[in-house]
N, C-alpha and C positions, 0 to 999 in steps of 0.2 A: 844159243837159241834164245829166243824172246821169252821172257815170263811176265804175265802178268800178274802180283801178287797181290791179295787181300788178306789186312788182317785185321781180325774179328777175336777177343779175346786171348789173342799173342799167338793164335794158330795162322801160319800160313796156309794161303789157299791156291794153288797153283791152275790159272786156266791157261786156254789151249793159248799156242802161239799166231793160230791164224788169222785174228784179227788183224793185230800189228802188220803182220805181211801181207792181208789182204786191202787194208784200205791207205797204208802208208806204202808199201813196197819193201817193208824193213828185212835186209837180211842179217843172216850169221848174229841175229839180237842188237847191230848196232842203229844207236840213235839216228835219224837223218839229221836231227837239231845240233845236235851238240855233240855227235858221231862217239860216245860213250855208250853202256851198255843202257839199251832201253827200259822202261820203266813208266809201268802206269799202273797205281796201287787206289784202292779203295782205301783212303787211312782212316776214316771217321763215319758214324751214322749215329744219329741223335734223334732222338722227338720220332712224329712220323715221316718229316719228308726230309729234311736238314741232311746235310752229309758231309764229307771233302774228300778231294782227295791229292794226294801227294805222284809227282813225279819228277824223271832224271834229271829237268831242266825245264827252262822258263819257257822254250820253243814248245815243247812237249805240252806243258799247264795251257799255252795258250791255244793250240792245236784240240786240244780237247776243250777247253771252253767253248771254243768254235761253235764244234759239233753239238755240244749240251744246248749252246744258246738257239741253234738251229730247233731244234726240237725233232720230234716227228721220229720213225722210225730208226731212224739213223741217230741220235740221245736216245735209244733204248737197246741198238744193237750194243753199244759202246758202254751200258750200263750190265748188261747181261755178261758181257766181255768180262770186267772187274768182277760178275759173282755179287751182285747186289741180290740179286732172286733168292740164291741159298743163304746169302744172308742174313737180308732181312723175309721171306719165307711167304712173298708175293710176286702177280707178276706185273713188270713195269710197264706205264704205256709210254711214255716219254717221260724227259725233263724238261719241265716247265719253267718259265717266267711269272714269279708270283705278281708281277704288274710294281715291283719294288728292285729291279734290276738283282734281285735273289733268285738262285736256282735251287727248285726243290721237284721233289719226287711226287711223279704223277702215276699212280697205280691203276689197273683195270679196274674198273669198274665191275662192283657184283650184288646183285637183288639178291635182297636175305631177307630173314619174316622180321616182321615186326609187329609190337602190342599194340590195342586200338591207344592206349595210356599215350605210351612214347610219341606215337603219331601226332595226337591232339596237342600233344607241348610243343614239339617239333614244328608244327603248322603255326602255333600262336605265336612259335619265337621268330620263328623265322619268314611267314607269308607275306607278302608285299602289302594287299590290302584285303584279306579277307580272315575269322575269325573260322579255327575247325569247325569245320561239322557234329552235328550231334551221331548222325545217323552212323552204321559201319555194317557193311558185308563182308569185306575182306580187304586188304591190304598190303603192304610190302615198304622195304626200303633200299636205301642204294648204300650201298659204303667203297670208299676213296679209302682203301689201305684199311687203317681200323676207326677212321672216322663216317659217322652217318651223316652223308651230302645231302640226301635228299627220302621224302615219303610219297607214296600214293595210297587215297584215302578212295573207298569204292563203296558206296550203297545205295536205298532204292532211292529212284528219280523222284526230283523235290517234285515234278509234276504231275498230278494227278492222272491225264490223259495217258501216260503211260502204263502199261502192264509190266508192275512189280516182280511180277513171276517169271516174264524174259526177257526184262528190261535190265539194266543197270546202270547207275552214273559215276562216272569221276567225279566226286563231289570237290576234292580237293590235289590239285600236283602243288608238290613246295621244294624246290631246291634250295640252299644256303645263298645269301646273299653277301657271309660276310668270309668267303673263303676266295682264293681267287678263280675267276672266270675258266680257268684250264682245267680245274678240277670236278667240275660239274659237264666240263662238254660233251652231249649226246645223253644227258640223263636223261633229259625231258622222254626221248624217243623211248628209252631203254625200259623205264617207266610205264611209259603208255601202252608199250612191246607186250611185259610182264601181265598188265591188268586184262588185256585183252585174250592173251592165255589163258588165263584162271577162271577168267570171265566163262569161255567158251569151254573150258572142261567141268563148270559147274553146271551147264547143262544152259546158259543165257544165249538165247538169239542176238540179242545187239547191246551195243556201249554206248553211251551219249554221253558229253560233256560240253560244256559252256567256257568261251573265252569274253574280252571284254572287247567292243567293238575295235576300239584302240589298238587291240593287239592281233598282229597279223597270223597264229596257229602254223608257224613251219613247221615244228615239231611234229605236230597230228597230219601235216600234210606229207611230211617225210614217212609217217608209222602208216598210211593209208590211209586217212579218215576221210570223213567227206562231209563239207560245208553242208549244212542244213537249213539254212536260214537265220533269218534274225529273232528272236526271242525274250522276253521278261524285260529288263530294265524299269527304270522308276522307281518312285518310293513307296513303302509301305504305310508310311505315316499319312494320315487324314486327318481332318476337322472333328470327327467326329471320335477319333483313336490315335492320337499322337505318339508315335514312335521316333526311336533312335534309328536312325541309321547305322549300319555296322558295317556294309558294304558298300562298292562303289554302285549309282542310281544310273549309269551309261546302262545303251542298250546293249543286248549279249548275242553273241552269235553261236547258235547252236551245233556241234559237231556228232558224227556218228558214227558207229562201227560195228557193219555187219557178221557175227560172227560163223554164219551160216547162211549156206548159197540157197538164194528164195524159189521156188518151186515156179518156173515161166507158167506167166498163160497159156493159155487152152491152146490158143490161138497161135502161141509160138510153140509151142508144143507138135504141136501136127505141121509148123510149117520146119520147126528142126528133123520132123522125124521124114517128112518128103526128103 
């Protein structure tokens, strides 16, 4: 029979045999490679994502590279296989390409609280071009295994015209700029997902956020938002009051999200109810 063994402080960990048999064909445990007894063993985990692992032959090492370098479902079925989950005591979404011909462990993605403190350094360290906000209603963060990838920062709308009381804004989203690109994919959404719950069980009618014209909003167009128009840009600095600029001075394009279905008119009213 096939075993596939992990070991994790000199305990063996015996998982099932069906992997091997279902995606190689392997019977009676022998190798197709090297037609010895099968073997594909988790032998190392380090750090958060680092790992290695040891098998019967070089056929088998490369057969599995394969699949890890493949990524996608198929590097997580074959992770789960080894008992990387019980493990290390997360669940995996793939194996990734750190963008360095390295493969490392790409964990699901999970919204946890976070303090207004954390946020605001979080945003200064890592935001492309904008400085946290002062402002905070409430917020959240992402974490990649036990690293924090990314924050969303939520209070009232810098614009006046808005009503405070059922309004709200994403002042700030910040993902990590310096982690690779595979580990943040789908935060932006998950994020915007998050704020807009908390949003609408705080009792808020709608979300509004701002992008920079430049940047096209797939994120919020994936989470359902909807273009609002174009909005603020420019600087604050005058002749008569000189300031710094801390932000970029492009125009902004306003985003929205209703979090409660708006009462039709009269007019559609009586024509839904014929």
């Amino acid at each position: 029979m096939t075993i596939l063994r992990v070991y994790s402080g000199g305990v063996v960990v015996e998982a099932v045999e069906a992997y091997l048999a279902r995606v190689l064909g392997v019977e009676e445990g022998e190798c197709p490679f090297c037609g010895g007894q099968a073997e594909l063993e988790l032998f190392e985990v380090w750090g958060a994502r680092d790992f290695q692992i040891s098998t019967c032959c070089e056929g088998m090492h490369d057969w599995a590279c394969g699949v890890m370098n493949a990524g996608g479902r198929e590097s997580a079925d074959l992770m789960r296989a080894i008992e990387i989950e019980a493990v290390c005591g997360g669940k995996i979404r793939r194996v990734a390409d750190d963008g360095l011909c390295h493969l490392i462990l790409d964990w699901n993605p999970v919204v946890c609280e976070v303090k207004q403190a954390v946020a605001k350094s979080f945003v200064n360290a890592h935001h492309a071009h904008c400085p946290a906000p002062v402002g905070w209603r409430f917020g959240a963060g992402l974490l990649n295994g036990r690293e924090l990838i990314g924050v969303i920062m939520v209070g009232r709308p810098v614009a006046r015209a808005f009503d405070h009381k059922k309004v709200v804004e994403v002042n700030r989203l910040c993902l990590r700029r310096d982690v690779p690109e595979a580990l943040v994919w789908n935060g932006c959404s998950m994020l915007y997902a998050h704020a807009a719950k908390e949003a609408k069980r705080r009792g808020f009618e709608t979300l509004i956020t701002y992008t920079m014209s430049s940047e096209s909003g797939a994120s919020l167009k994936a989470s359902g938002w909807e273009w609002d128009g174009e909005a603020g840009g420019g600087s604050w600095s005058c002749i008569s009051r000189p300031r710094e600029d801390k932000s970029p001075t492009e125009r902004k394009h306003r985003w929205r999200k209703e979090l409660r279905k708006r009462k039709a008119a009269v007019g559609e009213q009586l024509r839904l109810a014929a």
